[in-house]
C-alpha positions in Angstrom: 16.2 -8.5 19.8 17.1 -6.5 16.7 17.3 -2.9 17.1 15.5 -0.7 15.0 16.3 2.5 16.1 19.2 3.7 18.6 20.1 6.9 20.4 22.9 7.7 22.3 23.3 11.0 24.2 20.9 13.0 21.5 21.2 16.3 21.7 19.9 19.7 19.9 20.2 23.0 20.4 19.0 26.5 18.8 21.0 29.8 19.3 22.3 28.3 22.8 18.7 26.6 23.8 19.1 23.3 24.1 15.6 21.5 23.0 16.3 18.4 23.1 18.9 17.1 26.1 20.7 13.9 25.7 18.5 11.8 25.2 19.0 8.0 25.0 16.8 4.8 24.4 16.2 2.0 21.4 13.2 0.7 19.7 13.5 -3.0 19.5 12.1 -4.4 15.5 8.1 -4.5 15.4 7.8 -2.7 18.8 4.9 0.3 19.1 7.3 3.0 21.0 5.7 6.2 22.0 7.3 9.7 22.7 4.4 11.1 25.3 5.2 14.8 26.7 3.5 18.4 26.6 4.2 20.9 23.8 7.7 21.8 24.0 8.9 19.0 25.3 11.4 18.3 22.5 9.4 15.3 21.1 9.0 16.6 17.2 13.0 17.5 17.0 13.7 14.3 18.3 12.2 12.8 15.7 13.0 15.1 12.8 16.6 14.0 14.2 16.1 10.3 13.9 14.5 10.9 10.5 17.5 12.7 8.9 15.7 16.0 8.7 18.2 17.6 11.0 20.6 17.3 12.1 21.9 16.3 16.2 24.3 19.1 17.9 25.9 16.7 19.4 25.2 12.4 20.7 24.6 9.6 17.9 21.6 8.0 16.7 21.2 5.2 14.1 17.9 3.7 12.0 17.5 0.9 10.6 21.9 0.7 10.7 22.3 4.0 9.2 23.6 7.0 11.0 21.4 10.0 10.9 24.2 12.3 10.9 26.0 10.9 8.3 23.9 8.4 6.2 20.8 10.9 6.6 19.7 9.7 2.5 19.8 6.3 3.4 17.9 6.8 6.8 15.2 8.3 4.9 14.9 5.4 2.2 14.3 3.2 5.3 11.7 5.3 6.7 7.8 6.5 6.3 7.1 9.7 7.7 3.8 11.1 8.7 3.8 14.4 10.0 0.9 16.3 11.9 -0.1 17.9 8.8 -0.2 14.5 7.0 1.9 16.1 4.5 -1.0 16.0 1.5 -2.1 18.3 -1.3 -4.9 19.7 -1.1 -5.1 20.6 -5.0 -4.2 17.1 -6.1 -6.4 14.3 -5.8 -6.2 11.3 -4.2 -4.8 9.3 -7.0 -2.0 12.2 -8.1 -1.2 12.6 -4.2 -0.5 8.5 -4.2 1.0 8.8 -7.5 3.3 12.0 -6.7 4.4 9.8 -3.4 4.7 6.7 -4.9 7.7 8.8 -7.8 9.2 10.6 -4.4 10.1 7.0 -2.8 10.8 5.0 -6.0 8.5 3.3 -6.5 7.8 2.6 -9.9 6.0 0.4 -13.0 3.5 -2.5 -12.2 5.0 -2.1 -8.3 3.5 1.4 -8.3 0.3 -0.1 -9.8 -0.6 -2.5 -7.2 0.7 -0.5 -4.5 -1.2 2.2 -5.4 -4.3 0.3 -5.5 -3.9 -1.4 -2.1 -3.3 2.2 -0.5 -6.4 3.4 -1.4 -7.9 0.6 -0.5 -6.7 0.9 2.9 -7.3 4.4 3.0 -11.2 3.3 2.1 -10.7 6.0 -1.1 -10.6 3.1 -4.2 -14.1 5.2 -5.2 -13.0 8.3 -4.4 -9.2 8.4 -7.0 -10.9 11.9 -8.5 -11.4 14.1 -5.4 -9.7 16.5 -4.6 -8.2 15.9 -1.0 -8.9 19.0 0.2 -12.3 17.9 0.4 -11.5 15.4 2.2 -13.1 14.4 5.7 -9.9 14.5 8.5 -10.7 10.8 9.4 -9.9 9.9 5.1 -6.9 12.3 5.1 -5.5 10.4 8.1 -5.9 7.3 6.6 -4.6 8.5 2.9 -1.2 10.4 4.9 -0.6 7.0 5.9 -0.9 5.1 3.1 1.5 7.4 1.1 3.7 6.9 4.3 4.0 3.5 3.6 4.4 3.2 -0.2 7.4 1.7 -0.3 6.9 -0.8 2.7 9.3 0.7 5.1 10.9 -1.4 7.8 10.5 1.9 10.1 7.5 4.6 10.6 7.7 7.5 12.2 4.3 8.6 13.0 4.6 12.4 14.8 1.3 13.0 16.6 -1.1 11.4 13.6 -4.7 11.7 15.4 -4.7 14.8 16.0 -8.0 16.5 15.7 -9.8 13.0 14.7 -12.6 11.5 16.2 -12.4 8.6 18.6 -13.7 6.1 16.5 -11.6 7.4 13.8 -8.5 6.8 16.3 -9.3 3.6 17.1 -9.7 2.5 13.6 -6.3 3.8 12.8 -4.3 2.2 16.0 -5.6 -1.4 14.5 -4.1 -0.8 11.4 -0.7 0.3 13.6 -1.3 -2.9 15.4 -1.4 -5.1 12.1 1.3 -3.1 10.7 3.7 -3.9 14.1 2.5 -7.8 14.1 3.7 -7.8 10.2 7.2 -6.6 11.7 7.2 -2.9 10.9 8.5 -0.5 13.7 6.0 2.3 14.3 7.6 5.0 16.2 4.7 7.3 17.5 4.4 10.4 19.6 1.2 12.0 20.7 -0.9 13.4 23.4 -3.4 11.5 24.0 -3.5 9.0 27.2 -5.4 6.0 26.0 -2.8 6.4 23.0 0.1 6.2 25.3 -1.9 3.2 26.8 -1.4 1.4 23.6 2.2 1.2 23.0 4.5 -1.3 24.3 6.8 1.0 25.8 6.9 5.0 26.3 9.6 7.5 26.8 8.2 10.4 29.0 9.9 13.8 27.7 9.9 17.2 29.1 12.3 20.4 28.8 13.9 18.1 26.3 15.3 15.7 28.6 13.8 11.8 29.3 11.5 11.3 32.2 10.7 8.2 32.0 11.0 5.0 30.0 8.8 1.4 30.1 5.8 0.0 29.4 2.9 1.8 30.4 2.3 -0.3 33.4 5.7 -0.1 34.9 5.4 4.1 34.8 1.7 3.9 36.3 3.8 1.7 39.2 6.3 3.9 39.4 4.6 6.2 41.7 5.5 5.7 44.6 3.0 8.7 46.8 -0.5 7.4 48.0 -3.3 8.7 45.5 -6.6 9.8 46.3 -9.8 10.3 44.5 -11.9 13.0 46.3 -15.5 13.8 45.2 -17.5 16.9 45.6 -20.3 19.1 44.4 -17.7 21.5 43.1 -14.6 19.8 42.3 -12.7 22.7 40.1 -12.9 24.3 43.8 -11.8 21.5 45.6 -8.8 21.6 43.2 -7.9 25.0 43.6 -8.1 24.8 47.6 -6.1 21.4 47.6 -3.4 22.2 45.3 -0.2 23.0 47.6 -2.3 22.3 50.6 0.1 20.8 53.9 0.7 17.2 53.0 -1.1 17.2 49.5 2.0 17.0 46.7 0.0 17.6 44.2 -4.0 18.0 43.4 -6.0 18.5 39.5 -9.1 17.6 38.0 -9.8 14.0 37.1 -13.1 14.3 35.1 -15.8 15.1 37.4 -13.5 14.3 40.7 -9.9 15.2 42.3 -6.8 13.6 42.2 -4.5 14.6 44.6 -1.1 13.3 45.3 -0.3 13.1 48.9 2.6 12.1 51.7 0.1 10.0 54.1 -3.1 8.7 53.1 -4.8 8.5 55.8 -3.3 11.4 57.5 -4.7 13.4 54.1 -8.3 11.7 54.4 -8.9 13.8 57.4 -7.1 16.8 56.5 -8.9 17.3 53.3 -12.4 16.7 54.5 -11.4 19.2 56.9 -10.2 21.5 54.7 -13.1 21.3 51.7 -15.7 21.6 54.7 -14.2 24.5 56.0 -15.1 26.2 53.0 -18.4 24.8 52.3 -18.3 22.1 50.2 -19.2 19.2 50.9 -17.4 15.9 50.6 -19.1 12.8 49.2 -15.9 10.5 49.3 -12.3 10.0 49.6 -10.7 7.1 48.7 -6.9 5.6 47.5 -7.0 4.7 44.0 -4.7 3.0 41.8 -2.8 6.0 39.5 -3.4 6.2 35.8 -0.7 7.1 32.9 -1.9 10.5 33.4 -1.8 10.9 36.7 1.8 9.2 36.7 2.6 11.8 33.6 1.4 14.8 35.6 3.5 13.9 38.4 6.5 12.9 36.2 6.6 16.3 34.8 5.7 18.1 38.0 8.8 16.5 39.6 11.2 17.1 36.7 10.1 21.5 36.7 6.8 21.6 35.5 6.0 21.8 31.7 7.4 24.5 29.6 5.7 27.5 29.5 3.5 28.3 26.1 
């Protein structure tokens, strides 16, 4: 396994707050790693760490062989970037955004030429050079923020939160073309808040209060909780929620769509205890019954256990 990027003991801090707490993991070459956490969490300084935007208070990390600390030019000649702005101009059109890009990363004569051309095409904007992207759909800016991300073919993307705001087919679209680019051998790097997202990468770091959580594929941090779950439906489950959370032998209890999840010490010892609890105050129970635990119920719990998320 080649190692694409590597962190040691990362660590930032601002005015004595440390955001991010050393943290430490590697991205193997072609793998789809995700940063998964709640705002605050530390993800977006991670990565402007590993991207040579700023620099670590202390720990070592390296991309692509290049220290960020101290090689920080040649980290970012190794790199796309895509931040959650997509980093466009709105003034420009498409073709002087892809052109402007294209001069920022080097990449120059008939390279730039066919380049260019295949980036609009992927961006589905070869008929659309002249307009301004400001007018732009969010689904065609997406798509275009990538593209100039990858102008120069880098070995390594960093991709912070990229869907934000888009639709779900939109996101979908996008995550094949993260899926071809990964299969070609292309690292992608991606953080974001989304669950099916998360879902979709071959491994995830869990962050919160700047420290790591958790770290695995998806299915090992679903199997990682070890408490019983329960899936309790009602006529009023924000209700139920409210009455369950911190009840005696219920660890932890939120909505789950249009039902309950709630984290408990006994299963069976709960069963009765809730119904009891729920009638007691009028509402009525249709069904309780153990289910298997989704990312986001293992993500809830994660950051329950490590102090709760940080406060807005």
């Amino acid at each position: 396994m080649t190692t694409a990027v590597s962190a040691t003991e990362l660590s930032r801090s601002f005015n004595g707050f440390k955001a991010v707490d050393s943290v430490s993991f590697e991205v193997a070459e072609g793998e789809v790693f995700g940063f998964l956490g709640p705002n605050g969490a530390g993800k977006t300084t991670t990565i402007k760490m590993l991207t040579g935007l700023l620099a670590p208070s202390s720990g070592r990390a390296t991309v692509a062989g290049f220290d960020v600390a101290t090689e920080a030019e040649e980290v970012k000649r190794h790199i796309g970037y895509m931040s959650q702005a997509f980093s466009l101009y709105g003034d420009l059109t498409v073709e002087e955004n892809v052109t402007f890009f294209a001069g920022l990363y080097g990449v120059g004569g008939e390279r730039r030429e066919e380049r260019r051309g295949e980036v609009l095409e992927m961006a589905g904007l070869a008929g659309s050079r002249r307009r301004l992207v400001r007018e732009l759909p969010l689904g065609y800016k997406q798509r275009l923020a990538l593209g100039c991300a990858l102008l120069h073919e880098p070995p390594i993307l960093f991709l912070d939160e990229p869907t934000s705001g888009v639709d779900p087919l939109t996101r979908r679209s996008f995550w094949s073309v993260i899926y071809e680019l990964a299969d070609a051998g292309t690292t992608v790097f991606v953080t974001t808040h989304y669950m099916e997202e998360a879902e979709r990468c071959h491994r995830l770091a869990l962050m919160n209060r700047g420290r790591m959580i958790a770290l695995g594929p998806p299915r090992e941090i679903r199997g990682g909780l070890e408490a019983p779950l329960l899936e309790v439906r009602t006529g009023d489950a924000p209700r139920a929620a409210a009455l369950l959370e911190g009840a005696p032998g219920v660890l932890s209890a939120g909505l789950y769509g249009r039902t309950v999840h709630a984290l408990v010490e006994d299963a069976e010892e709960a069963r009765r205890a809730i119904r009891e609890a729920l009638e007691a105050e009028g509402i009525a129970v249709e069904s309780i019954e153990e289910v298997t635990p989704s990312l986001e119920d293992a993500f809830i719990a994660r950051v329950e256990e490590a102090g709760g998320a940080p406060a807005d």
